[in-house]
SERO-4910 file (N, C-alpha, C, O; in steps of 0.05 Angstrom, whole numbers):
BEGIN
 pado doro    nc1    nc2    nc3   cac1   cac2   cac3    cc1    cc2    cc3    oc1    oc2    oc3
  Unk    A    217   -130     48    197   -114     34    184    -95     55    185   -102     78
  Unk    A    172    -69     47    171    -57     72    135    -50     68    121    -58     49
  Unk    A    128    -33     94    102    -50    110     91    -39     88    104    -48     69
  Unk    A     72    -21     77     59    -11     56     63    -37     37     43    -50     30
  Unk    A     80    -43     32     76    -59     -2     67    -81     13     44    -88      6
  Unk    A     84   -103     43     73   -124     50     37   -118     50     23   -133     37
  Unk    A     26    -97     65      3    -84     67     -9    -92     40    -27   -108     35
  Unk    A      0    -83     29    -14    -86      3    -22   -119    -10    -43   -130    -18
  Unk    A      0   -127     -8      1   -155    -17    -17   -176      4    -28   -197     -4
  Unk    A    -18   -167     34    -30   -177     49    -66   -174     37    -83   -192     37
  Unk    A    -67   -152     31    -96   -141     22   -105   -161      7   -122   -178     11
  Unk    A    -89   -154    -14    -94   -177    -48    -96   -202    -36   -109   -214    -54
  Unk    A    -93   -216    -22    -90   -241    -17   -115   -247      3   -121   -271      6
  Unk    A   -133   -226     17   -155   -234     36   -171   -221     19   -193   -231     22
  Unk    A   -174   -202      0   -195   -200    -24   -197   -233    -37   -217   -248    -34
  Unk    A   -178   -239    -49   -183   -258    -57   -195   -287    -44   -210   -305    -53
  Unk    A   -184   -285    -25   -210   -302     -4   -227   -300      3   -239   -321     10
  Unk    A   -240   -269      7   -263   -260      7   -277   -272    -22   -299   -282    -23
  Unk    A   -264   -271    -38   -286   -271    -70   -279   -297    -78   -274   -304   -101
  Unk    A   -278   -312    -58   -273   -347    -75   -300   -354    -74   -307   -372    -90
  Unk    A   -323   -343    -55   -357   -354    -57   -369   -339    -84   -390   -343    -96
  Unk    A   -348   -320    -90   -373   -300   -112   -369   -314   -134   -387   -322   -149
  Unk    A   -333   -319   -141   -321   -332   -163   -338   -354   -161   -357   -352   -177
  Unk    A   -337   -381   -144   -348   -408   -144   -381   -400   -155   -390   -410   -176
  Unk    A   -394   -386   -142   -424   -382   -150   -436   -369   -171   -460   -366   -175
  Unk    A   -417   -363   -182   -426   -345   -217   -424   -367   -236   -423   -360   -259
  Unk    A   -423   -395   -229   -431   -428   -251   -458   -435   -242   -467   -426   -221
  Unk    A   -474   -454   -260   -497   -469   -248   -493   -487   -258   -481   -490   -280
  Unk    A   -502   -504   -242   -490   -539   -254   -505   -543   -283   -497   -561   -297
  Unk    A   -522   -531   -290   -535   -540   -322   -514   -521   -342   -514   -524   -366
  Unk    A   -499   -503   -330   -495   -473   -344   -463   -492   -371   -446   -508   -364
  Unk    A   -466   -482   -396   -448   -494   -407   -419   -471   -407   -420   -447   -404
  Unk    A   -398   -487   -410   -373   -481   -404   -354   -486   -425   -355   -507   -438
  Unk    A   -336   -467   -428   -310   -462   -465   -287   -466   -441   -293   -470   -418
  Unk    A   -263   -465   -452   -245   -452   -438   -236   -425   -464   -238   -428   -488
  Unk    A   -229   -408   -456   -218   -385   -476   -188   -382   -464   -179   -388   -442
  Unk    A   -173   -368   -491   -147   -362   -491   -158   -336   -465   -180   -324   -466
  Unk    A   -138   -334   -447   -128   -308   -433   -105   -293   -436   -104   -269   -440
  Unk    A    -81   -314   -432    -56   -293   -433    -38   -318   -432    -40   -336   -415
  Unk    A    -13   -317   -460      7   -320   -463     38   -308   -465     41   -292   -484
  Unk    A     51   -310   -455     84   -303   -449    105   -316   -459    117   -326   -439
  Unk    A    116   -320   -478    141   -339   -481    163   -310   -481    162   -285   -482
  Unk    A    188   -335   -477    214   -321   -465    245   -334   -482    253   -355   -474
  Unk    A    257   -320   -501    277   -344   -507    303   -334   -480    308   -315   -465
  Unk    A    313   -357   -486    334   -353   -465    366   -360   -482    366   -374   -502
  Unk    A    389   -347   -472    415   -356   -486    437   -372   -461    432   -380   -438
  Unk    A    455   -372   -472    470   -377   -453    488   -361   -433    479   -339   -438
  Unk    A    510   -356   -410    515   -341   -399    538   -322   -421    549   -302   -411
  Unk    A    543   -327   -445    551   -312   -464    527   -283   -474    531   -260   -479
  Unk    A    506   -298   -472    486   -281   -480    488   -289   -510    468   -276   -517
  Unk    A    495   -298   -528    492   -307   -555    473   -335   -560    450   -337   -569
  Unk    A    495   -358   -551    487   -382   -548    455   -387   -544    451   -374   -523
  Unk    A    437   -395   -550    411   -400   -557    405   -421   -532    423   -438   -532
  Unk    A    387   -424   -513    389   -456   -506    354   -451   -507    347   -463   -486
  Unk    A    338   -444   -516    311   -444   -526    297   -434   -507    304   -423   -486
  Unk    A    273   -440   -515    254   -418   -508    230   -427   -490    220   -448   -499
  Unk    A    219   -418   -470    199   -427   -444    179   -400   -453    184   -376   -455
  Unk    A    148   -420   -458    119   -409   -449     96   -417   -424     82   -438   -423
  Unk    A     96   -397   -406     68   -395   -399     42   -388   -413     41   -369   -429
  Unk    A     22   -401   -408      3   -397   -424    -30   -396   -393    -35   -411   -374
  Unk    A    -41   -378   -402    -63   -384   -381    -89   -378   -404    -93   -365   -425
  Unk    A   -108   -403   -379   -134   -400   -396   -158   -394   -382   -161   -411   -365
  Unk    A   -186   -367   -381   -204   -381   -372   -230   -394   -378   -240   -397   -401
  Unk    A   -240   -401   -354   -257   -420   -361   -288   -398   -365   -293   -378   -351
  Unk    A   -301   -404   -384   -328   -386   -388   -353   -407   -397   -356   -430   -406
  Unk    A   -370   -382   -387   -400   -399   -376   -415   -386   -408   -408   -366   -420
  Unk    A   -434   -402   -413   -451   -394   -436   -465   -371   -433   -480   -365   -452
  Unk    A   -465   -354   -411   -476   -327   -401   -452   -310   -404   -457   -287   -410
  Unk    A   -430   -316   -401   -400   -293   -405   -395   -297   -374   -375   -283   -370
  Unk    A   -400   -306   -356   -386   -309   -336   -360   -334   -327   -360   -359   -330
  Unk    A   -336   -312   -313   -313   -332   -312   -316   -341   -294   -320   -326   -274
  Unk    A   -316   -374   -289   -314   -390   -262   -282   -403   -255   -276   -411   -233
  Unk    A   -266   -404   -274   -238   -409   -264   -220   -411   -284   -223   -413   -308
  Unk    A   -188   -412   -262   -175   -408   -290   -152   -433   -290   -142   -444   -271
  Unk    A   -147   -436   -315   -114   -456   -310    -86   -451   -328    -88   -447   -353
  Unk    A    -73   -451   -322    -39   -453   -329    -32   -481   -343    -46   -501   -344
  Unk    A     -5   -476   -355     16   -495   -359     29   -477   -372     20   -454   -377
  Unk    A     63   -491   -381     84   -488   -386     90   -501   -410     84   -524   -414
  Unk    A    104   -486   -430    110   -501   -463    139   -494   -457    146   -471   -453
  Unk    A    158   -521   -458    185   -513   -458    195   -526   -491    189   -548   -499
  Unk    A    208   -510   -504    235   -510   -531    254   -508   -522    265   -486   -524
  Unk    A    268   -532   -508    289   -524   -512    318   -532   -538    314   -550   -554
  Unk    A    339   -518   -539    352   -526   -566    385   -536   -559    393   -539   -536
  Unk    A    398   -541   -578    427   -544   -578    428   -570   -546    439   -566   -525
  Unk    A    420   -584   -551    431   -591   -523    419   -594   -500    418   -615   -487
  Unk    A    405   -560   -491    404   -554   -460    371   -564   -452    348   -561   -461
  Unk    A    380   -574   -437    353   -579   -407    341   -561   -398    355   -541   -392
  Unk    A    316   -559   -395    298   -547   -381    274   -567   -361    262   -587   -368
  Unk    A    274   -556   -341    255   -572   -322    242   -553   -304    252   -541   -285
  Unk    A    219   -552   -313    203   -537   -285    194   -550   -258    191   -574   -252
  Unk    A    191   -532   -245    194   -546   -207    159   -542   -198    142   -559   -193
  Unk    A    159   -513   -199    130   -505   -180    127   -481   -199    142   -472   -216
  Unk    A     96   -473   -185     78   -453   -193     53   -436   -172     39   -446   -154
  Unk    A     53   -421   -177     28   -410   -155     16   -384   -171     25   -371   -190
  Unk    A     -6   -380   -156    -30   -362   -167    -30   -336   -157    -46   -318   -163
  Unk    A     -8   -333   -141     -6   -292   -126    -40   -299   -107    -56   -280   -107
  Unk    A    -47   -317    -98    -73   -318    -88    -71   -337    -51    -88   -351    -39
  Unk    A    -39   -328    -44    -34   -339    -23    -36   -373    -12    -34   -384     10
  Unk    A    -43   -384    -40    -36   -413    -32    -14   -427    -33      5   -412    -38
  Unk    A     -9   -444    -31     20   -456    -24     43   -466    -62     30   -478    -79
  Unk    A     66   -460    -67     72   -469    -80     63   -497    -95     67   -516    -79
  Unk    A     57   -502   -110     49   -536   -121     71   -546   -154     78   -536   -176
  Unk    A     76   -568   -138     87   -572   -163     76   -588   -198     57   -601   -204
  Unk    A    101   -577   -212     90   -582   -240     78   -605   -249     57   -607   -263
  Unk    A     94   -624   -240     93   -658   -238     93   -668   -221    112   -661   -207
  Unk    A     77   -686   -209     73   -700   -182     99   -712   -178    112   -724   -196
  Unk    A    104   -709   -158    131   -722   -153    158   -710   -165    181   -715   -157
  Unk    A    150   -691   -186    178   -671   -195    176   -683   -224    165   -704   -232
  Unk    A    196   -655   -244    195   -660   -269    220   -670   -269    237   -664   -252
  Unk    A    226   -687   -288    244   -692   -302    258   -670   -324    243   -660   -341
  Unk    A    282   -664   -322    297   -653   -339    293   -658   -369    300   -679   -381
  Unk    A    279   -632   -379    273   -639   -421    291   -630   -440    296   -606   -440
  Unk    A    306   -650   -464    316   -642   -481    303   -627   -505    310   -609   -520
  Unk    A    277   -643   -503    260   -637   -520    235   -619   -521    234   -600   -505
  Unk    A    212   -622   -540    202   -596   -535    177   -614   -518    170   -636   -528
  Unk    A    167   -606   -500    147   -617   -481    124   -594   -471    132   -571   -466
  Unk    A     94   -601   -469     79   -591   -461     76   -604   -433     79   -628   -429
  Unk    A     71   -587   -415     57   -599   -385     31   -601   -386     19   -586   -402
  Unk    A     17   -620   -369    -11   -618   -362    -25   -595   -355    -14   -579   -340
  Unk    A    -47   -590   -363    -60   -554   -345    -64   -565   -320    -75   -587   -317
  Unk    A    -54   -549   -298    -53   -545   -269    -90   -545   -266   -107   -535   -280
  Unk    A    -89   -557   -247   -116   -562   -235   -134   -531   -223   -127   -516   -205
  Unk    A   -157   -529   -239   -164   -502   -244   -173   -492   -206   -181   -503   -186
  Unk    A   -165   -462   -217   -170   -448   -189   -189   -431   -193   -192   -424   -217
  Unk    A   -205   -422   -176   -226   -409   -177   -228   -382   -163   -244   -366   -171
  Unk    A   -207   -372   -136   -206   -365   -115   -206   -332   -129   -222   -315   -122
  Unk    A   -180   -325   -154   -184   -300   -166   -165   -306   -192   -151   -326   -193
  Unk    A   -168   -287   -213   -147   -291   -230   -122   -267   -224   -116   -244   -232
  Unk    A   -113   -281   -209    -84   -273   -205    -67   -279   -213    -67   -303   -209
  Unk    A    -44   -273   -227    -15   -292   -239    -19   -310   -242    -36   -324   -231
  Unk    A     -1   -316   -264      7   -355   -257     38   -351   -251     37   -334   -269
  Unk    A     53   -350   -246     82   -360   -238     83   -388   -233     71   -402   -217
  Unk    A    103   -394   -256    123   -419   -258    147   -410   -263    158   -393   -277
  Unk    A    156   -430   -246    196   -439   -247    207   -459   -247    196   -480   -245
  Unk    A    244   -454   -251    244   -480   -264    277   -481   -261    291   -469   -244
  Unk    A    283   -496   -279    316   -497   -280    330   -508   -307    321   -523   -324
  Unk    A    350   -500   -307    367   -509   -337    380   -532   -331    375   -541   -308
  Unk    A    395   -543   -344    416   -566   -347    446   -554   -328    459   -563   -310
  Unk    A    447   -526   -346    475   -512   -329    468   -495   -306    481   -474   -302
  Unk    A    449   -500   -291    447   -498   -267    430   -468   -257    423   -460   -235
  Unk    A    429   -457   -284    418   -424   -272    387   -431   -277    378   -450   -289
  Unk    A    372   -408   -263    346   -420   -258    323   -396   -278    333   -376   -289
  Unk    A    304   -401   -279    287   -385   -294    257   -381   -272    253   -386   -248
  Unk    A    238   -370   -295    208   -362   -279    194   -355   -300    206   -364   -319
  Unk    A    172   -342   -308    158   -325   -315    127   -328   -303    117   -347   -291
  Unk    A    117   -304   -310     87   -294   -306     74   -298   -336     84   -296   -359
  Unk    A     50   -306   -328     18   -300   -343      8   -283   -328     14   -276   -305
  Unk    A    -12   -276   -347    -38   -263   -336    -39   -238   -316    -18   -233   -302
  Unk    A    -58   -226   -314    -56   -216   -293    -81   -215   -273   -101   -225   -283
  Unk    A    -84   -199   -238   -106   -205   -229   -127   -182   -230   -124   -162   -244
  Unk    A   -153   -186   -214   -168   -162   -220   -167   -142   -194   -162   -148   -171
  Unk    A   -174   -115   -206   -164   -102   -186   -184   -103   -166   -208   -108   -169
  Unk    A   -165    -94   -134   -177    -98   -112   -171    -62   -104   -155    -45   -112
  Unk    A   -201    -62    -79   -189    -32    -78   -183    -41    -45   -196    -55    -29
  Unk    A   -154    -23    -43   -152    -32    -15   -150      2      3   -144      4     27
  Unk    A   -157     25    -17   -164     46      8   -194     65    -16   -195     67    -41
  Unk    A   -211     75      5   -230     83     -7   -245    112      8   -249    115     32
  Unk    A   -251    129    -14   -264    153      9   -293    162    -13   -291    167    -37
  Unk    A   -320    160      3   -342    163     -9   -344    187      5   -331    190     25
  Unk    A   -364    210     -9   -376    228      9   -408    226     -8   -406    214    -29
  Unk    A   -436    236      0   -456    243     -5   -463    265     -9   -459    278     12
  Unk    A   -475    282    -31   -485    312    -29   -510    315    -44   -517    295    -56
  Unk    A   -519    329    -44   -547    335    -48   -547    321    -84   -567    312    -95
  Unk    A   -529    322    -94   -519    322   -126   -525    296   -124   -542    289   -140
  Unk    A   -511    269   -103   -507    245   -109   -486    231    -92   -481    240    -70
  Unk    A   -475    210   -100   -458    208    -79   -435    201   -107   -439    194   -130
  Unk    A   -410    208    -92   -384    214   -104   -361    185    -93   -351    193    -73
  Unk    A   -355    168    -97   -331    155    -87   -298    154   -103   -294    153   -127
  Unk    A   -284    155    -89   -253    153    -98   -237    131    -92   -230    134    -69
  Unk    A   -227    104   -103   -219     88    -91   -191     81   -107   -188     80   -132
  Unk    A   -169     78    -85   -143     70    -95   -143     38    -99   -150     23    -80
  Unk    A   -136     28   -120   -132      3   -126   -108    -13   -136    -88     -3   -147
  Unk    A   -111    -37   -130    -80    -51   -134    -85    -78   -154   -105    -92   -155
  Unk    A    -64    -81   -166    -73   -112   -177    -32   -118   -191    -12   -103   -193
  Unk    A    -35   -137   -196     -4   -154   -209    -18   -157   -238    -37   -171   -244
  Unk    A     -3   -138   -257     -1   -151   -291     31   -164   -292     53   -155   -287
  Unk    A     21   -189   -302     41   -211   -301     56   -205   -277     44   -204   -256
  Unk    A     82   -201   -278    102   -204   -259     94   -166   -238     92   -162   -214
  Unk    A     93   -147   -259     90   -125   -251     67   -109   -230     45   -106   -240
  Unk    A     71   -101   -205     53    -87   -190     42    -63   -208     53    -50   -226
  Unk    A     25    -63   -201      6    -40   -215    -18    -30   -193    -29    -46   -177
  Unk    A    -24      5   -195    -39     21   -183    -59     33   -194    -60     31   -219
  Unk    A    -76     45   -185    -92     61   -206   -119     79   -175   -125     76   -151
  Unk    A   -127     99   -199   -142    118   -177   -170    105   -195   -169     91   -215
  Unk    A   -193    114   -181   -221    106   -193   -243    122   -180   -250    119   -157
  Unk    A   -251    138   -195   -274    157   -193   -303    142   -206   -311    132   -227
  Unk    A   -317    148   -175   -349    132   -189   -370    161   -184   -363    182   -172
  Unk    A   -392    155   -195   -409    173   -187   -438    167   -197   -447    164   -220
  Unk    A   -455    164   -168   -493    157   -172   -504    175   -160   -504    178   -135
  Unk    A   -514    189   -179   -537    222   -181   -557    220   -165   -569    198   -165
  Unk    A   -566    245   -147   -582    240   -137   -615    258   -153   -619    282   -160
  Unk    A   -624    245   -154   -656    258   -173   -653    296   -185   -652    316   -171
  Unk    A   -651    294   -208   -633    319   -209   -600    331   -213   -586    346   -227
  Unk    A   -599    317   -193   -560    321   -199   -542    311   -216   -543    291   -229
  Unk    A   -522    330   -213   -502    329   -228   -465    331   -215   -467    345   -196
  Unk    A   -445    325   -218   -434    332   -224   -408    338   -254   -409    325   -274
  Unk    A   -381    368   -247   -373    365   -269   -347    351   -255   -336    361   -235
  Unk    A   -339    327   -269   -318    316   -257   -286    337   -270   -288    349   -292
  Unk    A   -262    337   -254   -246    355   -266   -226    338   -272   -217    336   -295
  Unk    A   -215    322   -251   -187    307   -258   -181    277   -239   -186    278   -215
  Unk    A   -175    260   -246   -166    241   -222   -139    234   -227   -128    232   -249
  Unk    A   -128    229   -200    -95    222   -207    -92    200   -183   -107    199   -163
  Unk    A    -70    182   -190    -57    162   -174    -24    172   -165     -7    182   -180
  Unk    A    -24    168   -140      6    178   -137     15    169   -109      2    155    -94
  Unk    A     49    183   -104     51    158    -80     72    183    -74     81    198    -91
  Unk    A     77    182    -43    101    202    -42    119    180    -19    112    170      2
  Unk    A    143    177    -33    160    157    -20    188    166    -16    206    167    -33
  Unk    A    189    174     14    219    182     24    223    210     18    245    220     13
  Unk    A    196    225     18    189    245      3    189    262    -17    183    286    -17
  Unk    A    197    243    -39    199    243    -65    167    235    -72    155    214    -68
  Unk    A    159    258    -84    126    260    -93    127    256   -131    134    273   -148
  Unk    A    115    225   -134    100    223   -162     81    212   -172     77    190   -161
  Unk    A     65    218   -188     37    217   -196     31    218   -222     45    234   -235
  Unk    A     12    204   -235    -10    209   -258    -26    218   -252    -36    211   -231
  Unk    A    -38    242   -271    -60    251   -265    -73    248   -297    -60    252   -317
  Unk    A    -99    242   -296   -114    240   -320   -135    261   -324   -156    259   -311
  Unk    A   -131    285   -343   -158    305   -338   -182    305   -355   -181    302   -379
  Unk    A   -200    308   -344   -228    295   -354   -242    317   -362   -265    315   -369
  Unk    A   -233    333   -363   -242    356   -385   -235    364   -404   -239    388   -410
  Unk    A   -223    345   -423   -205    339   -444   -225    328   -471   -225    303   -472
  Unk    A   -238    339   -488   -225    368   -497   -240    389   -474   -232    411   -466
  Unk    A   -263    375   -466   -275    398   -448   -292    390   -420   -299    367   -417
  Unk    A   -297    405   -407   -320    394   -377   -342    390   -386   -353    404   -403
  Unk    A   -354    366   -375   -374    349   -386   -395    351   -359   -385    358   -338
  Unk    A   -417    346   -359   -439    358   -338   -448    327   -335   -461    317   -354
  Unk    A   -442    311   -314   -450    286   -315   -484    276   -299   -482    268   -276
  Unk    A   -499    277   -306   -522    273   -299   -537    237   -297   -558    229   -287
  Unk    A   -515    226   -309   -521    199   -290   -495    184   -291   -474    190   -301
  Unk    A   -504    153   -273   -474    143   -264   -456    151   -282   -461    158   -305
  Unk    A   -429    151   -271   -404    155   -292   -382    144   -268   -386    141   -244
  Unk    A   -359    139   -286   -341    124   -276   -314    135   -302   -315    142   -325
  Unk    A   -288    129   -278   -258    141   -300   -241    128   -274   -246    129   -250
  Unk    A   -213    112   -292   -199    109   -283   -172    120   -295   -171    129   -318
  Unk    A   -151    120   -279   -121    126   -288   -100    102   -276   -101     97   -252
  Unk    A    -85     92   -289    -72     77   -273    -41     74   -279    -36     82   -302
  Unk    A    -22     65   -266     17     62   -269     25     44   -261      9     31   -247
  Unk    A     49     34   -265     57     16   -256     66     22   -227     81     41   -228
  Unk    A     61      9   -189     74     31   -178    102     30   -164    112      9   -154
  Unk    A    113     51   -163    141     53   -153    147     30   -132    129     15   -123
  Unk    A    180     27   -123    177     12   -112    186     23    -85    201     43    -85
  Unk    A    178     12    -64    171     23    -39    208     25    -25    229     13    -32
  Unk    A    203     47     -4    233     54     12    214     52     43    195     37     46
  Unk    A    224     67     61    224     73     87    192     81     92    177     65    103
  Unk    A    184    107     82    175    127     95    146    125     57    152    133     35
  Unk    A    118    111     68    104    122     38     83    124     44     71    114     63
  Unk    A     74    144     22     42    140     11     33    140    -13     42    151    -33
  Unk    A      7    121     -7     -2    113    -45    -31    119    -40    -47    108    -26
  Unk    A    -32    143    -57    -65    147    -61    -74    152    -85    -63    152   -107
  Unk    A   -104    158    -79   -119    164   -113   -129    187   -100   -132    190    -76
  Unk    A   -133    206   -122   -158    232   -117   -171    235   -143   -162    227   -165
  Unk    A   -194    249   -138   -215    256   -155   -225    284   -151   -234    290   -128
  Unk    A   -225    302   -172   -230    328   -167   -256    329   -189   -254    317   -211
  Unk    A   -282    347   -180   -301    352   -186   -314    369   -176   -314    373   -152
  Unk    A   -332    385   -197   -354    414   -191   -384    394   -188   -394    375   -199
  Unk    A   -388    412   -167   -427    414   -155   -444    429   -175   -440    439   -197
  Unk    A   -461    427   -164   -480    444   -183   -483    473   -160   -498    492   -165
  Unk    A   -463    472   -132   -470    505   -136   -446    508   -143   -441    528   -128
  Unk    A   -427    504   -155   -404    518   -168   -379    515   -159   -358    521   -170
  Unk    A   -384    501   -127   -371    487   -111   -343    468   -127   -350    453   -145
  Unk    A   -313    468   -122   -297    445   -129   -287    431   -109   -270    439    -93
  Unk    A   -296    411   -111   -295    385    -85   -265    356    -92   -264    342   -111
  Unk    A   -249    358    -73   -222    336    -79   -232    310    -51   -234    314    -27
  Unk    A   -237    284    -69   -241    264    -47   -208    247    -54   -200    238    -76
  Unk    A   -200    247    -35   -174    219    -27   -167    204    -10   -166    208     14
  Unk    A   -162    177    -25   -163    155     -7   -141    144    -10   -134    142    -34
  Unk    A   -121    132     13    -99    134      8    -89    107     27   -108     94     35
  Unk    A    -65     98     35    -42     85     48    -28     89     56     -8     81     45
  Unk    A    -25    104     83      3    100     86     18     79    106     12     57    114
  Unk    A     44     99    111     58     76    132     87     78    131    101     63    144
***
């Protein structure tokens, strides 16, 4: 994998250790607690004919919520159907949150004919990142899937200050289910008086120097005069990395003297 994306993935993984005190400290021991649906995935699978049926594997993730709306953690398991015959057995699982593989069943699963729920994995708190589980068939080919996904982290950022307020642009990253995903993020806090008119923000990456981008324009139907906080995001799924990249966000916006100002914060490598 090359350095930008490791970069990236390195990021996601010390955010999320950074925010295991914020996650753990948003409970109070009197505070009451649900678990709520988050995100389910089922998958049927056939055989190497591609017809043949041999049934169907769910991830399911849940989190945990506080009687105030705050999430303190989350947990997984696996719903295997399988049919005609075929075995399914899952092995391990992990959180995209840099801890170590763990497995499904202490000591290992046993191979299922039938339809079987697993225990929920012992809740993590650290971030909601993926769940990935895997596993194996009877005829020997192997499977996986993703839940959930994590929250985004910004791992490049460019603020400036002006008489108007201050302006920030920050490129962000996060995993929905299996898929990397990017996005640009425009903030803005007024200063007594000010304004700006925001014009456009885009996410984009130029790799091997092949240049592509979303851009989202915020003057749609028209320019809007923003006189207190405001915030806009755009976001893609992002490309996948070669030799030679860069992944940034920008934000384009008017002053109040008439001024058009571009902040970008970017990656490369």
């Amino acid at each position: 994998m090359r350095r930008v994306r490791r970069n990236l993935a390195a990021f996601a993984v010390t955010a999320a250790l950074v925010g295991a005190g914020t996650v753990a400290g948003a409970s109070s021991a009197s505070a009451a607690t649900t678990w709520q649906a988050m995100d389910k995935v089922c998958k049927s699978y056939t055989e190497s004919d591609g017809v043949t049926p041999t049934g169907q594997i769910c991830a399911e993730v849940q989190k945990r919520v506080t009687d105030t709306g705050s999430v303190t953690g989350w947990r997984g398991r696996v719903i295997l159907s399988p049919v005609n015959g075929y075995g399914m057995k899952p092995t391990t699982y992990h959180w995209y949150t840099g801890s170590p593989l763990a497995q499904v069943c202490t000591g290992g699963c046993t191979m299922k004919t039938a339809a079987w729920t697993s225990a929920w994995s012992p809740v993590q708190t650290l971030t909601s990142g993926p769940y990935k589980v895997q596993g194996e068939f009877s005829n020997g080919y192997v499977w996986d899937l993703h839940a959930s996904w994590g929250k985004w982290q910004t791992a490049a950022e460019k603020c400036s200050t002006y008489a108007a307020g201050k302006v920030c642009v920050r490129y962000q990253v996060r995993h929905y289910r299996d898929i990397p995903q990017e996005r640009s993020s425009l903030s803005y806090k007024p200063a007594d008086g000010g304004y700006i008119v925001p014009q456009s923000i885009k996410v984009g990456s130029v790799i091997d120097g092949v240049s592509t981008s979303k851009t989202l324009n915020l003057c749609d139907p028209s320019c809007t005069k923003r006189t207190s906080s405001y915030s806009a995001t755009v976001a893609r799924t992002t490309p996948n990395p070669a030799s030679t990249n860069e992944y940034y966000a920008t934000g384009t916006f008017k002053r109040p003297d008439g001024s058009t100002s571009t902040l970008k914060a970017a990656i490369t490598g």
